[in-house]
VOPAGU-2260 file (C-alpha; in pm, 1 decimal, decimal comma):
REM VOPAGU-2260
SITE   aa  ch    i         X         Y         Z
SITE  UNK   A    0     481,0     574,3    1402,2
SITE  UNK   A    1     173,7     397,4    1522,5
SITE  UNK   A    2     -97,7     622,5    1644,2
SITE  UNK   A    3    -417,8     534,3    1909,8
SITE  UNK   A    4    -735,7     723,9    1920,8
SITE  UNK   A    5    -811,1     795,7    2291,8
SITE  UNK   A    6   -1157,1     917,6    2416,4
SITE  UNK   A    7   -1123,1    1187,3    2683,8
SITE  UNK   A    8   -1327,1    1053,9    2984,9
SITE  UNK   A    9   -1460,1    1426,5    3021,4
SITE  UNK   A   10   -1540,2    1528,6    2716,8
SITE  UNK   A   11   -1584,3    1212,1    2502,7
SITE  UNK   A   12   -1374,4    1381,8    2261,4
SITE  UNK   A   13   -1158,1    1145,9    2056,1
SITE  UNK   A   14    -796,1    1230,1    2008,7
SITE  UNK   A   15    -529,9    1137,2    1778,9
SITE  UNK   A   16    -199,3    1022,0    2006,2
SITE  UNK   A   17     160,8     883,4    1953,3
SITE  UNK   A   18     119,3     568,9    2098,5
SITE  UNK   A   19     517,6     586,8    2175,9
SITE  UNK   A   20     484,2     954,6    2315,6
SITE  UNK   A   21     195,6     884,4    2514,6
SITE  UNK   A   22     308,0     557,3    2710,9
SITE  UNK   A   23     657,0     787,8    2797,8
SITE  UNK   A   24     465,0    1080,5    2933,9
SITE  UNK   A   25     259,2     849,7    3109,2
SITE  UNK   A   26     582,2     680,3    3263,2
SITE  UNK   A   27     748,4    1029,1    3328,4
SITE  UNK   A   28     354,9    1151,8    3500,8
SITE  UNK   A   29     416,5    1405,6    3201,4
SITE  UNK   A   30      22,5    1486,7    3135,4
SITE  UNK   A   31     -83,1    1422,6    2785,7
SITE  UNK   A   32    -413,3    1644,7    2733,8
SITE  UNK   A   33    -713,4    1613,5    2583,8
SITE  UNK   A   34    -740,2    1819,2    2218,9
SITE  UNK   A   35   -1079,7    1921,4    2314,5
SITE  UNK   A   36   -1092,2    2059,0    2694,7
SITE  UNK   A   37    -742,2    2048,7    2833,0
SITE  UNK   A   38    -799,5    1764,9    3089,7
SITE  UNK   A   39    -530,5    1475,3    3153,2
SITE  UNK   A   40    -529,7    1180,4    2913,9
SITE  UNK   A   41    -309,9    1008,7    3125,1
SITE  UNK   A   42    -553,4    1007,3    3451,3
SITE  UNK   A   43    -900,5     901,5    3230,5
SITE  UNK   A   44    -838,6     843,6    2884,1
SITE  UNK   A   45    -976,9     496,7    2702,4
SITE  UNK   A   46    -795,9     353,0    2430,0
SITE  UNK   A   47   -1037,1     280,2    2176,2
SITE  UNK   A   48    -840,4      87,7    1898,2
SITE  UNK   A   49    -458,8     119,6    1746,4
SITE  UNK   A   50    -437,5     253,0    1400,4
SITE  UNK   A   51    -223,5     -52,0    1187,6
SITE  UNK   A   52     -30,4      -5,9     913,1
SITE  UNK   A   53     -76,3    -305,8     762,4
SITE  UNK   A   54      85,7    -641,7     766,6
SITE  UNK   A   55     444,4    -739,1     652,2
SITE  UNK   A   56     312,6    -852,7     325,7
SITE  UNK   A   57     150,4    -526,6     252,6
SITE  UNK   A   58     415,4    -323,0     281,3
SITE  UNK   A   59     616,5    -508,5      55,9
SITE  UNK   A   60     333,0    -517,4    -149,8
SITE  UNK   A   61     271,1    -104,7    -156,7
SITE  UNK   A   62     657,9     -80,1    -171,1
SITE  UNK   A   63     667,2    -296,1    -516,3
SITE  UNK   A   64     442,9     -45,0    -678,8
SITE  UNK   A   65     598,0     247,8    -536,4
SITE  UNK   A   66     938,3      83,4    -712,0
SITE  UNK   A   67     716,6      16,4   -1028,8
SITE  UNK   A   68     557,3     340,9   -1040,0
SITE  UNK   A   69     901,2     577,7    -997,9
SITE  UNK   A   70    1057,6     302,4   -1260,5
SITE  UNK   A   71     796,4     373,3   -1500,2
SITE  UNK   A   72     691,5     728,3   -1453,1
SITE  UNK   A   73     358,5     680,5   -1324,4
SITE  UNK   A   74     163,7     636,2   -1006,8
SITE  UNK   A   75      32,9     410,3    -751,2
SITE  UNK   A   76    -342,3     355,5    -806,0
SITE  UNK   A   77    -582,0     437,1    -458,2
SITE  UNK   A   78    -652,4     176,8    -266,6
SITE  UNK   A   79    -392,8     -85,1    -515,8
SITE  UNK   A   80    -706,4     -48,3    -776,3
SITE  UNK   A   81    -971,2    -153,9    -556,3
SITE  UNK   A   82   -1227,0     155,1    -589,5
SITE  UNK   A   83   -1292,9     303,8    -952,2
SITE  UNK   A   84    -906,8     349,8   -1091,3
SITE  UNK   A   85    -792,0     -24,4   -1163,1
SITE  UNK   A   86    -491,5    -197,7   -1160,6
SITE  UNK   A   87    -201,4     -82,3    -885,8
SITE  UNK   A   88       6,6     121,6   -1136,3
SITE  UNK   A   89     -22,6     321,7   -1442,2
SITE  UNK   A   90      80,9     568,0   -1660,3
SITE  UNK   A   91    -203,0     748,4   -1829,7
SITE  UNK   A   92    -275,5     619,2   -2163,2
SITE  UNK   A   93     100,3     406,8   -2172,9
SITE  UNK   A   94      45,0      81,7   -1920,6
SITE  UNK   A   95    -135,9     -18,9   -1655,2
SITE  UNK   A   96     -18,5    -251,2   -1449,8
SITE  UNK   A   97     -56,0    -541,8   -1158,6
SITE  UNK   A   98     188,1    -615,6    -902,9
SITE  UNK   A   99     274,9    -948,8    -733,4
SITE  UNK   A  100     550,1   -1069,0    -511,1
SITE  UNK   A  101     657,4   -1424,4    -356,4
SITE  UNK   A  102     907,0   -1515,1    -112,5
SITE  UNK   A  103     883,1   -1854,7    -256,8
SITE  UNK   A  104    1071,7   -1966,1    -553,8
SITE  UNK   A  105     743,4   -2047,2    -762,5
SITE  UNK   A  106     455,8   -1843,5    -842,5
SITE  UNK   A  107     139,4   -1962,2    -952,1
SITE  UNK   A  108      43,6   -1767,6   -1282,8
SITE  UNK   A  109    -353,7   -1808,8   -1340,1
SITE  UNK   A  110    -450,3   -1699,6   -1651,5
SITE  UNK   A  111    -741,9   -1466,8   -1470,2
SITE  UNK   A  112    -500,9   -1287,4   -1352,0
SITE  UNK   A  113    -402,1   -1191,0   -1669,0
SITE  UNK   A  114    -718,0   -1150,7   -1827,0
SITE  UNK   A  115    -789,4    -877,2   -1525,9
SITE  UNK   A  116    -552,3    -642,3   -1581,8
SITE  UNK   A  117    -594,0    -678,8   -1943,6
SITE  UNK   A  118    -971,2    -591,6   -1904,7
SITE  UNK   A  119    -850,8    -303,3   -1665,3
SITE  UNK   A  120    -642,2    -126,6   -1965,8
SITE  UNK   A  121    -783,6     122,0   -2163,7
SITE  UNK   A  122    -779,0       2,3   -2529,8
SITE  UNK   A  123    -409,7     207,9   -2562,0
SITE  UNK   A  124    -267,2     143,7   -2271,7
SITE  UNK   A  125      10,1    -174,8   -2256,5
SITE  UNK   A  126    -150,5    -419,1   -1987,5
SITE  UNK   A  127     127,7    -588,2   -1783,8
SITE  UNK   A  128     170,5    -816,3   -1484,0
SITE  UNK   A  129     495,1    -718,1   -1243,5
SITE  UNK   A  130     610,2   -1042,3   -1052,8
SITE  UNK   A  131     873,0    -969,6    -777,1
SITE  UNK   A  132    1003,9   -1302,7    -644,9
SITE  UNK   A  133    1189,4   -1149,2    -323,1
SITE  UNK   A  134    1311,1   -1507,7    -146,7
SITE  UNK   A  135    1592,4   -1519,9    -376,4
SITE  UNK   A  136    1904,3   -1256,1    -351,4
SITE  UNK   A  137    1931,2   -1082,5    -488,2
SITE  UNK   A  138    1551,4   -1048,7    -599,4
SITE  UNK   A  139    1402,6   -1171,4    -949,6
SITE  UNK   A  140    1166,1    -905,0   -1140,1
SITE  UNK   A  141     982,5   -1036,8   -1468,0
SITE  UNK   A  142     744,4    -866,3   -1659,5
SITE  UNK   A  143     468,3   -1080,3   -1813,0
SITE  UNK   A  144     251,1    -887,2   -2067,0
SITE  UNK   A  145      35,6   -1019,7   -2361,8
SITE  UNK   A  146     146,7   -1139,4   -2701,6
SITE  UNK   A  147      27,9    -822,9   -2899,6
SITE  UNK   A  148     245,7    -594,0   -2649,7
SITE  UNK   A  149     513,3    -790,0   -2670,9
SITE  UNK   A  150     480,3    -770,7   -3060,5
SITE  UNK   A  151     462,4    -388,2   -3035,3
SITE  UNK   A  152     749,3    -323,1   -2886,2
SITE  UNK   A  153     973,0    -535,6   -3169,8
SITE  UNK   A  154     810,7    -353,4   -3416,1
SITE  UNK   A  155     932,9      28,1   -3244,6
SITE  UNK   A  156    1276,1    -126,6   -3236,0
């Protein structure tokens, strides 16, 4: 659903519209009125900007931690870590975790990126990098975590 703000030409009142709704009323002469005082949209509104839901690569992108976050029991971070919470999943105290995806068939692995989310873990929590290469079928998923995690799971089996 992709919305528009509209600013009444009355009122100056902005108004949150169904971009879909709005261009079939229009068609129809269906009036589409203002929130604010009740006058027709359709006859003076201005479209001030359309609200975007991001690009293709973004929703993958929130879609891989959504997976990630149901598959591990925990939760998408705000923002994919980018105000105060870090990382773009975690389970309190267990892991927290990065997310990446391709459509290629390589994936550059920087050791930086590694070193971030390992920063971003609280000193019990299991830092791990999810890679998603989706331009395979079906799609790859790897887990690359440090050597320490990786020895601390052995040792619980």
């Amino acid at each position: 659903m992709t919305m528009i703000s509209m600013e009444c030409s009355d009122c100056k009142g902005v108004n949150k519209v169904n971009s879909f709704i709005f261009r079939v009323r229009k068609k129809t002469g269906l009036e589409y009125t203002c929130e604010h005082c009740g006058s027709n949209l359709n006859e003076g509104g201005v479209k001030l900007h359309k609200k975007s839901r991001g690009t293709d690569s973004q929703k993958r992108s929130r879609k891989q931690e959504k997976r990630l976050a149901r598959d591990l029991g925990g939760r998408v971070q705000p923002a994919s870590g980018a105000g105060s919470a870090k990382g773009d999943v975690r389970v309190a105290g267990d892991v927290r975790a990065e997310c990446k995806l391709t459509r290629a068939k390589s994936f550059n692995l920087k050791l930086s990126d590694l070193e971030k989310i390992e920063g971003e873990a609280s000193g019990e929590e299991m830092p791990l990098l999810h890679l998603e290469f989706q331009g395979v079928s079906p799609h790859k998923k790897y887990v690359v975590l440090p050597y320490w995690a990786f020895q601390s799971l052995m040792e619980e089996q």
